[in-house]
N, C-alpha and C positions, 0 to 999 in steps of 0.2 A: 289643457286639452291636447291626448296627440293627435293626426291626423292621418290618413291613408287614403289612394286613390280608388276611387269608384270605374274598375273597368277600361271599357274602352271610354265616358267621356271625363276621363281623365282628370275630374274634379277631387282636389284638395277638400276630404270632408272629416271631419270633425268622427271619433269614434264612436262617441255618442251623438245622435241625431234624437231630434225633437218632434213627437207625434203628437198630430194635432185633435185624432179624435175625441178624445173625453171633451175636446174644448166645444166643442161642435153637436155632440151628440149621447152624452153621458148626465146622469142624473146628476146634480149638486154643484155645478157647472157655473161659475161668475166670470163676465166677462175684462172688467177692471184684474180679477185675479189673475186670469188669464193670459190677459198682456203684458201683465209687469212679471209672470212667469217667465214668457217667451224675450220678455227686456233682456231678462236678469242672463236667461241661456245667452242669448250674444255677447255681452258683456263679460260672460266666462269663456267665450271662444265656439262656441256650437254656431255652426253655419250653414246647417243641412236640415230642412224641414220638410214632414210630409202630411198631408194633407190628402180630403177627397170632395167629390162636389156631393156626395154622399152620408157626410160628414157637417148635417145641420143644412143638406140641402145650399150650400153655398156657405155656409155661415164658419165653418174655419178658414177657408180661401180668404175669407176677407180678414179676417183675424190674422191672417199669414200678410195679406197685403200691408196692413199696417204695419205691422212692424217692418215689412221691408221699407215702406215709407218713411218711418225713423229712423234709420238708418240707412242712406243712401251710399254713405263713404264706406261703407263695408259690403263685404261679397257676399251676401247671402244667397244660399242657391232653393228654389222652393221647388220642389216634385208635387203633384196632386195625379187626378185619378178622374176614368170616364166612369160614369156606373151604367148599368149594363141595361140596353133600353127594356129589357123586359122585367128588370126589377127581379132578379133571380138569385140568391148567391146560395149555393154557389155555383158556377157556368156547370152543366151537365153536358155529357155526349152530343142525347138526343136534341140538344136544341142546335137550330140554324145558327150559324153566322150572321147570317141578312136578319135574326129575330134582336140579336144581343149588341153588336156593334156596326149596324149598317153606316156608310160614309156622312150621311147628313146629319145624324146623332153624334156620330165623333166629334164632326167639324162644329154641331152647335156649340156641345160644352164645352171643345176647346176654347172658343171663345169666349164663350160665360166664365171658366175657370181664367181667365189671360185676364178680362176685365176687374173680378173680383180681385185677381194678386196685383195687378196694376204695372204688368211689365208687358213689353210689345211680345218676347218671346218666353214661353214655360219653360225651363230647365229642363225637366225631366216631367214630360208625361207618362201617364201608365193606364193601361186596361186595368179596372178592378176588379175580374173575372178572369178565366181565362183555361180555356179547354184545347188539349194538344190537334183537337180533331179539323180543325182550322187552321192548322197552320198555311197547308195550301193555299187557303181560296187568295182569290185575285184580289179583292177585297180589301182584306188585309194587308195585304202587301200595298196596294196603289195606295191607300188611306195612309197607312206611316209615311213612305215617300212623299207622297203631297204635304204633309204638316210639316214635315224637313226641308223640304225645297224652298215653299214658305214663308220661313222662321216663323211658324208657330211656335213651333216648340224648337230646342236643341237637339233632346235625347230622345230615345220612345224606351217604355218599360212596361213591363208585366207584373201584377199582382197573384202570387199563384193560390189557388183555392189550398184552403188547410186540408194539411196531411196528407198531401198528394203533391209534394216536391219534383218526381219525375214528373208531371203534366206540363210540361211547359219547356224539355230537352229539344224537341223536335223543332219547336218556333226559334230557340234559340240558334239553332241550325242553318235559320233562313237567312243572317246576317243581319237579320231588320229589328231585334233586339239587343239593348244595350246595357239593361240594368234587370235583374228580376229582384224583387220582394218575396221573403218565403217565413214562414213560422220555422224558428229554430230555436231548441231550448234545453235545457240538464237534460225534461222529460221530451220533447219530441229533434230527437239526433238523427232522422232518416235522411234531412237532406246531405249529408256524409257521403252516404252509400251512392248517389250518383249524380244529383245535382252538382255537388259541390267540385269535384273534379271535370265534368264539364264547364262548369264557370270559369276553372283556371286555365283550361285551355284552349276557350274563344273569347279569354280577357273579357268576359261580363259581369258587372258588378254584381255585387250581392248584400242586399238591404234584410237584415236580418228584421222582423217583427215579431213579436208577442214574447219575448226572451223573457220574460215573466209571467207569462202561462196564465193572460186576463188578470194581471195580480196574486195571482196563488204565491206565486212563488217570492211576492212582497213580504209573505211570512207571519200576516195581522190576521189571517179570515180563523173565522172556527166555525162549526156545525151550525151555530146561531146566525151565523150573516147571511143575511138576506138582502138584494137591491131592490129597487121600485119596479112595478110592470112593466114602466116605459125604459125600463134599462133595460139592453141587451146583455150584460151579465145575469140577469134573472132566469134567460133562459139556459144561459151556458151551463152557470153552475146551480143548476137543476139538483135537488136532495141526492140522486145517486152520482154526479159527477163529483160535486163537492164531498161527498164520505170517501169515494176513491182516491182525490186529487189531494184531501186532509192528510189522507192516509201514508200516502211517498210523500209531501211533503213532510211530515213527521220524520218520517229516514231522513230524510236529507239533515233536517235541525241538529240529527244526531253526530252526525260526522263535521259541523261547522266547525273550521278550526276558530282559535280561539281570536277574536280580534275581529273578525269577518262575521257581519250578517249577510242574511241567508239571499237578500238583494246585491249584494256588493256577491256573493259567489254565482248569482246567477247569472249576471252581462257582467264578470272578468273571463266567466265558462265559454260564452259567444263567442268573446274577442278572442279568445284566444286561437280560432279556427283562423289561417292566414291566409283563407279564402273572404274572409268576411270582410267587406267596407266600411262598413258602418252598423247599428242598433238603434232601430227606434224606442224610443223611450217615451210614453205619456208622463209629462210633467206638471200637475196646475197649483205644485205645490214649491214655494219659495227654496223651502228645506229640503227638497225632494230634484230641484235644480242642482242646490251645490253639490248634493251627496253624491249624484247619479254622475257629473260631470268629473268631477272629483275622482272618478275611479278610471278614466282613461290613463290616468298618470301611473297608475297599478300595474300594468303590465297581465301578462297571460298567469294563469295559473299554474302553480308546481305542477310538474309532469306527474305526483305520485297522485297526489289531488285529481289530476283528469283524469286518468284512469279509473280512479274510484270510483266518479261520477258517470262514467259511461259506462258502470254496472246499476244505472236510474233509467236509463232510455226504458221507453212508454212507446212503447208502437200501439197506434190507434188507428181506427178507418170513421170517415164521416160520416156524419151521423146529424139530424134533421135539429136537433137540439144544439150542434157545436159550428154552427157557419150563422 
């Protein structure tokens, strides 16, 4: 595993990171698998985990707690997430401040999240919403400072809603952010265009997520796959997203050079942005640890290879079916 620093809090984190959703909140889901997944990641060097209270309702926080429990003698750094008291995702304009993240709602689940990982202080908290139209309020700002002052937390960070990478320039602005999380992928390259040079130069991390585009771009799905109701992939990849997203994923299989599957080209494409900290990565598979960890030692991708690939970008706008 190599490793790079995350921003201003200056954490030594592993380039692949470990996402704890499917363990939480994903059909087919074992909790034994689970943790001897999340073993096996520390033991190959991954030391950055992300989690939400959102995520099984508490139930990956505590799955993250254990294993930091097993391992004491090592640094494991855990990030989790507030969800948004109105139960909305993803954050809109029209809604208030005072509806989504009022102080007493933060300050709960900070604590519920702190009890479940089982550390006096969170690493890296984050809003798991998050609309630029607030930056302002006073709110906002006294609620981060007080979790800081604290030691609730270390870090504060943002979740930004998919495919809307600029919503979240303006808070970054305020000082009072330290890390954002954004969907970055072959098919969604916007945060480039301005996120990403803003991040370099107010030194804020940058947590890449979905760099596999919900699995598409894991390279298994065909027209036939379908997940349960209760999965939220069921409704992502809805019959016209999935024929679209089959579609470019088909181009891409074509250009694989040869040695390289179509996962190993999609998070070496990530990494290779040298704005980026780290990639979350959904692990709850043994073989799917070693592979995925396995490719930090790869290095970026040929310069002629990125170029090609950034003739794939997918510009999309949200849509009621993809959040």
């Amino acid at each position: 595993m190599k490793y790079r620093k995350i921003g201003r809090p200056g954490f030594e984190v592993g380039q692949i990171a470990h996402g704890l959703w499917g363990m939480g909140g994903w059909s087919g889901s074992e909790d034994s698998e689970s943790l001897a997944a999340l073993q096996l990641a520390v033991k190959l060097g991954c030391n950055f985990f992300d989690s939400a209270w959102a995520y099984g309702e508490g139930k990956s926080d505590s799955l993250l707690g254990q294993i930091i429990g097993m391992n004491r003698e090592k640094r494991l750094y855990a990030a989790s997430k507030i969800p948004p008291m109105n139960e909305r995702w993803p954050a809109l304009s029209k809604y208030k401040y005072s509806e989504v993240f009022p102080p007493q709602h933060v300050f709960k689940y900070a604590d519920l999240i702190r009890k479940n990982i089982g550390t006096d202080s969170i690493d890296l908290l984050q809003f798991h919403v998050w609309s630029d139209h607030w930056a302002d309020e006073a709110d906002f700002r006294n609620t981060v400072q007080k979790l800081k002052q604290d030691g609730v937390i270390r870090f504060f960070g943002l979740s930004l809603n998919r495919w809307e990478p600029e919503n979240g320039i303006k808070a970054m602005r305020t000082g009072l952010v330290d890390s954002v999380q954004v969907i970055y992928s072959i098919f969604d390259q916007s945060p480039e265009d301005e996120l990403f040079p803003a991040c370099q130069e107010l030194n804020v991390g940058v947590i890449v997520r979905v760099a596999l585009d919900e699995g598409s771009l894991g390279g298994k799905m065909t027209k036939d796959t379908k997940f349960p109701a209760s999965d939220w992939r069921s409704r992502y990849f809805n019959p016209e997203n999935l024929a679209n997203t089959l579609e470019r994923v088909d181009q891409l299989k074509q250009i694989l050079p040869r040695g390289m599957s179509l996962p190993q080209m999609a998070l070496r494409f990530v990494l290779s942005h040298p704005a980026v900290s780290t990639t979350i990565v959904g692990m709850r598979k043994l073989e799917h640890v070693r592979e995925n960890i396995a490719l930090s030692d790869q290095g970026p991708l040929p310069p002629d290879l990125l170029r090609e690939l950034k003739r794939h970008r997918w510009d999309r706008k949200p849509t009621p079916w993809s959040d």
